[in-house]
Backbone bond lengths (Angstrom), bond angles and torsions (degrees), N, CA, C in turn:
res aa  C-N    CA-C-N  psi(-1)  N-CA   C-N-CA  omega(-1)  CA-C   N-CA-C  phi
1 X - - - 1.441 - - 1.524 108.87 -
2 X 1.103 122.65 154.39 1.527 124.81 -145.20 1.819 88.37 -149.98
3 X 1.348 119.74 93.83 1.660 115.89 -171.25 1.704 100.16 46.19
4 X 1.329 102.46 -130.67 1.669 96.54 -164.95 1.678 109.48 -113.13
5 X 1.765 91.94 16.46 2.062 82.95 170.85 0.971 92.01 -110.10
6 X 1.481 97.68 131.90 1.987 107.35 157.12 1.405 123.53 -41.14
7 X 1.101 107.27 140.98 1.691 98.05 153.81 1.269 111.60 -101.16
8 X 1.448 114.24 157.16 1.621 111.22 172.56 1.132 109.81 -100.90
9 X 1.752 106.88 164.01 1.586 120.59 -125.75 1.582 100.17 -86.60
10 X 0.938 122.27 1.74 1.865 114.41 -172.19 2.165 87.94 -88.65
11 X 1.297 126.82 -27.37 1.382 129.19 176.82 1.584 88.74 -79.71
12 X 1.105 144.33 -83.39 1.299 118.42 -150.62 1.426 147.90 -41.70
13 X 1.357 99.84 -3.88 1.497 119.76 -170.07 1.749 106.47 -140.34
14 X 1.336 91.90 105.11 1.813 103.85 -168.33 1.679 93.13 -116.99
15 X 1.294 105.61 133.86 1.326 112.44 168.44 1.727 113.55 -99.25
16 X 1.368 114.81 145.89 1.454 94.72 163.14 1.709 118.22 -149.15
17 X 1.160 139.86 163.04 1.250 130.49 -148.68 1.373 110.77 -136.96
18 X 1.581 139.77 144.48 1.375 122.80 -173.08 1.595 95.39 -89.30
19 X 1.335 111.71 147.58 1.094 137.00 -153.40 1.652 114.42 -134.50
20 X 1.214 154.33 80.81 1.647 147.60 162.49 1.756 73.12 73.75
21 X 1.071 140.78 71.17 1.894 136.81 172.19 1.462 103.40 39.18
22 X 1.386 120.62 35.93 1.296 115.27 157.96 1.498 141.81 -143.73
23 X 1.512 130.71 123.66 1.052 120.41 -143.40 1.167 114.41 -77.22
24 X 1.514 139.25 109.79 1.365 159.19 -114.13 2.100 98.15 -146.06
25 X 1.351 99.34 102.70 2.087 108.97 169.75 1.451 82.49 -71.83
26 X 1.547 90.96 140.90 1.545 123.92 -171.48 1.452 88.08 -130.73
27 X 1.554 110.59 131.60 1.120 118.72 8.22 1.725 105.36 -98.34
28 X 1.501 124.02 137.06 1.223 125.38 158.04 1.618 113.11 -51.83
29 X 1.355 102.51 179.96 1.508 119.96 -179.41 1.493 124.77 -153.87
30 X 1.445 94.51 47.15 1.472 100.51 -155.36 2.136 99.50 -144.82
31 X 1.360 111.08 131.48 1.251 103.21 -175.74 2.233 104.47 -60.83
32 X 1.311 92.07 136.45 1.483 92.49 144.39 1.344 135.41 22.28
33 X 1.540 97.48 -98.59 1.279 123.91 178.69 1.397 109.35 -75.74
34 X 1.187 128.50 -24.62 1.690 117.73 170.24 1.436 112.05 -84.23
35 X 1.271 110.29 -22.02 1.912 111.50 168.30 1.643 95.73 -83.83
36 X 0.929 157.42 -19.70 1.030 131.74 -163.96 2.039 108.37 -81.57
37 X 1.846 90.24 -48.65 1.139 113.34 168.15 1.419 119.73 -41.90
38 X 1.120 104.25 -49.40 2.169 114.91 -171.61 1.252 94.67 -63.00
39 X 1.796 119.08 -67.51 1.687 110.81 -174.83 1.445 119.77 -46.43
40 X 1.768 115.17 -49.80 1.600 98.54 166.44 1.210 139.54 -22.85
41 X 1.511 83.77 -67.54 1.894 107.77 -168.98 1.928 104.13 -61.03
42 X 1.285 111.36 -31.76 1.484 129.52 178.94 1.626 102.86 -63.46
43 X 0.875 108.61 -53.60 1.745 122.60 165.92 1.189 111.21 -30.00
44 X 1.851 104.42 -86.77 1.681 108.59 -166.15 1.447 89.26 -66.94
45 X 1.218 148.99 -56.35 1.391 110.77 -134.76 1.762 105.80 -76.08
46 X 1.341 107.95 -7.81 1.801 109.22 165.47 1.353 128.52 -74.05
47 X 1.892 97.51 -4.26 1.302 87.02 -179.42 1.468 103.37 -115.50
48 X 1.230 111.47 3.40 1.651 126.04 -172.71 1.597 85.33 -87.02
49 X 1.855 92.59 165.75 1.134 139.98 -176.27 1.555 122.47 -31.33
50 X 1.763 110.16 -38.15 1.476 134.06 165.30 1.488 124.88 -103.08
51 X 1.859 99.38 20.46 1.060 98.80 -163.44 2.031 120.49 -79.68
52 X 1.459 114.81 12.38 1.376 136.78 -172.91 1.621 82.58 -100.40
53 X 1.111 131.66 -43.57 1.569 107.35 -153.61 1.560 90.01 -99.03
54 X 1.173 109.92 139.01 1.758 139.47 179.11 1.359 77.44 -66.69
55 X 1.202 127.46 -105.26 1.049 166.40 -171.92 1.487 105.70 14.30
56 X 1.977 104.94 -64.39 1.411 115.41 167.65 1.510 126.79 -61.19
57 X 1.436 109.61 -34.99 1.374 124.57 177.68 1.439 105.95 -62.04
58 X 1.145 141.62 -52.31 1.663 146.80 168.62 1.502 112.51 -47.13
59 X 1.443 87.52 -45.64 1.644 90.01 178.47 1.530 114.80 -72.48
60 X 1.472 134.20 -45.12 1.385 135.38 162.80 1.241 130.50 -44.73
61 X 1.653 94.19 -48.67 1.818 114.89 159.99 1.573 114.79 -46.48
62 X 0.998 102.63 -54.82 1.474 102.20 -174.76 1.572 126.49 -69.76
63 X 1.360 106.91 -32.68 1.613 114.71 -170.27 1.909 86.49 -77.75
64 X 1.541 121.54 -38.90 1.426 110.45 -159.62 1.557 103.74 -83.35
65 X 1.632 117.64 -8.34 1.087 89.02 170.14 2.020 118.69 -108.71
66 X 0.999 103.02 10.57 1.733 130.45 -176.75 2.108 81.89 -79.92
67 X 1.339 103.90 -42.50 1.735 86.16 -158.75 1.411 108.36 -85.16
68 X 1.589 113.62 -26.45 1.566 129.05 172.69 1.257 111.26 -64.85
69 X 1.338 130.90 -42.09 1.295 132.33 172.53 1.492 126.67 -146.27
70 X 1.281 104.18 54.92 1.670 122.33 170.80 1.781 101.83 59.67
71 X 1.135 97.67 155.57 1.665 132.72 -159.10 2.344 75.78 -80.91
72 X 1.060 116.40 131.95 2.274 117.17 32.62 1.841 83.56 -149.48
73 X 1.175 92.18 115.10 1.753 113.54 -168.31 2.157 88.86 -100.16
74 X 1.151 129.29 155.33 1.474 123.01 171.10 1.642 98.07 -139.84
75 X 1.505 122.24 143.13 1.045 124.29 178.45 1.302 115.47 -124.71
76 X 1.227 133.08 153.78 1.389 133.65 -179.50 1.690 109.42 -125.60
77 X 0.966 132.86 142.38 1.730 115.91 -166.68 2.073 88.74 -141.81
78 X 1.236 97.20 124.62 1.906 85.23 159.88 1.359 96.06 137.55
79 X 1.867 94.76 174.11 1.803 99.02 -164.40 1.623 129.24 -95.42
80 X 1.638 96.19 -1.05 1.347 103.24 -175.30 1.856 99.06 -132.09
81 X 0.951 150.65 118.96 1.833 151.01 177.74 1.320 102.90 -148.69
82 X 1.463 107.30 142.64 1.718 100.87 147.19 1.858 97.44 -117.02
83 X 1.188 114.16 -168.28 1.779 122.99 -171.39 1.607 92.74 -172.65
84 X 0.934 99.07 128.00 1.976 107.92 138.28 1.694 116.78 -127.84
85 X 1.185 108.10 86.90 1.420 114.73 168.52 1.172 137.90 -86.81
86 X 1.413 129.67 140.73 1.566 135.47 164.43 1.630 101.43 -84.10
87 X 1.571 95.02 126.95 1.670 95.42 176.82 2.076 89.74 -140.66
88 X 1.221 86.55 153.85 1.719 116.19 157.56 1.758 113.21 -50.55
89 X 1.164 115.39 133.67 1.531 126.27 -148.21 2.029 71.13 -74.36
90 X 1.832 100.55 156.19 1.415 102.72 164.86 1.708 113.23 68.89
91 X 1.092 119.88 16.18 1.527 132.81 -149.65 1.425 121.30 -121.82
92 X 1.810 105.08 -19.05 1.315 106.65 -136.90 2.227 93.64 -123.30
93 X 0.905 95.32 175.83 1.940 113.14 -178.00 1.471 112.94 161.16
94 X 1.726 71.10 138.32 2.097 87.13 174.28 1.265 93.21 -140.18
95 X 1.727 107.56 120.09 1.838 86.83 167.59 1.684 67.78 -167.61
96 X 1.950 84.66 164.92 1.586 121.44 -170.13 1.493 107.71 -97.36
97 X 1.578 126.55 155.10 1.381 115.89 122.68 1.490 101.27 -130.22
98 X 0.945 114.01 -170.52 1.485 128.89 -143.71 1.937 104.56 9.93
99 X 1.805 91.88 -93.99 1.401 99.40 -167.08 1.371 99.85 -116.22
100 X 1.380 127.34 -15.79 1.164 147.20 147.46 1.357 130.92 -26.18
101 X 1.842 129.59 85.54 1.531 115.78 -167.38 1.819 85.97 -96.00
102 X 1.784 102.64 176.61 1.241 126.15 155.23 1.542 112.43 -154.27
103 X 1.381 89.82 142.05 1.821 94.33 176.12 1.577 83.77 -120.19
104 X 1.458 101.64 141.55 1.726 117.38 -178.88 1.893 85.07 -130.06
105 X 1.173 114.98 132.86 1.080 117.84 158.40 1.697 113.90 -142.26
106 X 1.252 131.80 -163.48 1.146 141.56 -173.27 1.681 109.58 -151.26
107 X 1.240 106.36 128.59 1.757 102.83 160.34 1.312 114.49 -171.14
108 X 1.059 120.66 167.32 1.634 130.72 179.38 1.445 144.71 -38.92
């Protein structure tokens, strides 16, 4: 329950799985090799220079993965979000490290 609107029941129950040391909502929707890639790149840029500001990290996130596999990739970086997104089948990730979430998705 979310204040006083319900949520419905397929949201209330999120599974999630450790992942390359990162905590990864199952089920993903994303090949392999493009999750493996996102958590990397999710990695260094948290440990790089802008790695305190969300803000920059979404923004780096996003341009590197728009250039790795074509535009229009959207990133979300930070410790508190909600989202309901439409994404492209194979497109999609939500996963943590530390306290740090990201949703990487893809769509049109």
């Amino acid at each position: 329950m979310f204040g006083d609107v319900a949520q419905p029941e397929e949201y209330q129950t999120v599974e999630f799985t450790v992942y390359k040391n990162a905590k990864v909502m199952s089920p993903f929707d994303m090949p392999d090799y493009m999750l493996d890639y996102t958590i990397a790149k999710a990695k260094e840029l948290l440990e790089g220079d802008n790695g305190s500001n969300a803000q920059e990290v979404a923004t780096a996130l996003k341009r590197d993965l728009d250039e790795k596999w074509q535009p229009c990739w959207h990133v979300t970086v930070g410790k508190n979000f909600a989202s309901y997104v439409v994404h492209q089948k194979r497109r999609f990730v939500y996963f943590s490290i530390g306290k740090i979430s990201f949703l990487a998705y893809k769509a049109q």
